[in-house]
C-alpha positions in Angstrom: 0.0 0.0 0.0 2.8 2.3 0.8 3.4 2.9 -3.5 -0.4 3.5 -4.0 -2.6 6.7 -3.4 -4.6 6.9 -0.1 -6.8 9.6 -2.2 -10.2 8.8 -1.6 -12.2 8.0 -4.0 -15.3 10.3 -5.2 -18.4 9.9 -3.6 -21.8 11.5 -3.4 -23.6 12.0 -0.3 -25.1 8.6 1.0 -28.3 8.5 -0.8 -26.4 8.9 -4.3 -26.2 5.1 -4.0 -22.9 5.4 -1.6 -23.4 3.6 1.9 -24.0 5.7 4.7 -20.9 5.9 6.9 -21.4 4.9 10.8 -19.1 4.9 13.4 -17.2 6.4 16.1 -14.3 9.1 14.7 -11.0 7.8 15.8 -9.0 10.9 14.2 -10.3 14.0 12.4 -8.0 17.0 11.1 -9.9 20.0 10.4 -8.8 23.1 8.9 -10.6 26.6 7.7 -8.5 28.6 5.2 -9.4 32.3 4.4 -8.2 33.1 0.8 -8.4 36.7 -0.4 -9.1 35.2 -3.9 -12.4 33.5 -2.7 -15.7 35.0 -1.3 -16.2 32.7 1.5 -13.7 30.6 4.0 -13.4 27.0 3.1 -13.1 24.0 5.5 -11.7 20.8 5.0 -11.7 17.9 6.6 -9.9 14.6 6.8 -11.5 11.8 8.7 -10.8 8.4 10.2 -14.0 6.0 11.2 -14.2 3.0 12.8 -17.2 1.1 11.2 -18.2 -3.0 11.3 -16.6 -3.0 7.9 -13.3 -1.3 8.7 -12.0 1.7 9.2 -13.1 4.6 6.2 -11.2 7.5 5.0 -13.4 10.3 4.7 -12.9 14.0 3.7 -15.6 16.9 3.5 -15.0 20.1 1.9 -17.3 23.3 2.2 -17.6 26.9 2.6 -20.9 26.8 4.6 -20.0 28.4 7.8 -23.1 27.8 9.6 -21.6 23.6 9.6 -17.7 25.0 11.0 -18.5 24.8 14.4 -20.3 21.4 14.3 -18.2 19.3 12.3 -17.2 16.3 14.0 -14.7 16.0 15.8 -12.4 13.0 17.3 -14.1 10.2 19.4 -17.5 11.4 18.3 -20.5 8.8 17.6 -21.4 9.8 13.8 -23.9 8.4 11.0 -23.9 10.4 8.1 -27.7 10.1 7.4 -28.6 12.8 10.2 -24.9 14.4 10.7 -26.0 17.4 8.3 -22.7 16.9 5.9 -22.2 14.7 3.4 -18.4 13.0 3.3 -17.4 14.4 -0.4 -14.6 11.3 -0.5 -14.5 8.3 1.4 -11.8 5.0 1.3 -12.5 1.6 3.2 -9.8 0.1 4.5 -9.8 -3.1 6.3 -8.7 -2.7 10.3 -5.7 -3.9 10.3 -4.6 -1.8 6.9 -5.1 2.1 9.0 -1.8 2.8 10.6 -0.1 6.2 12.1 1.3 6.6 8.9 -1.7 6.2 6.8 -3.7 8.5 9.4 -0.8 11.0 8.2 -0.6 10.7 4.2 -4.2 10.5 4.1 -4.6 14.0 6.2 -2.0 15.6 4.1 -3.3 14.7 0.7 -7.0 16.3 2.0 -6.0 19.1 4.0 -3.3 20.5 2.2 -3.8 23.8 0.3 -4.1 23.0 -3.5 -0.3 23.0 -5.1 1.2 21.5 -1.7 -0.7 18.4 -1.8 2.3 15.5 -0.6 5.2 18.0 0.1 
């Protein structure tokens, strides 16, 4: 795994035909960047959940700031049916394939500003 991307893959929100992620949040990385080239603030975030199925890697992406201050955050209880965000990327991996060092590729590919993405 270490040659391969740990980009997630596309997704829709859940009821695009993806399955709706459950689980508790074992690491989250959450960052709001204010660029003077854009109107609004955009947050990202980079998630880790611990589902039945595995663990998924999940990222959201959004410059609604009425959601900022209730994104999830680490150790929370989440099911994206009723959570109000959609994950914009997810990944399954199997339990024993989520590592430190995935946790950290994974969270810099998401939540790096655009051009930066792996450096």
């Amino acid at each position: 795994m270490a040659a391969e991307s740990l980009a997630a893959e596309p997704a829709g929100p859940a009821s695009a035909g993806q399955p709706a992620i459950r689980g508790r949040v074992l690491e989250a990385e959450i960052k709001v960047v204010v660029d003077p080239t854009r109107a609004l603030p955009l947050a990202s975030a980079a998630y880790a959940v611990e589902a039945p199925e595995g663990v998924w890697l999940c990222a959201y992406y959004g410059s609604n700031r009425s959601v900022f201050d209730y994104l999830p955050q680490k150790g929370a209880e989440i099911d994206e049916t009723t959570m109000g965000i959609a994950f914009h990327s997810r990944r399954l991996l199997g339990s024993g394939e989520f590592t430190p060092e995935v946790w950290q590729k994974f969270k810099v590919q998401i939540t790096a500003p655009a051009g930066h993405k792996g450096e």
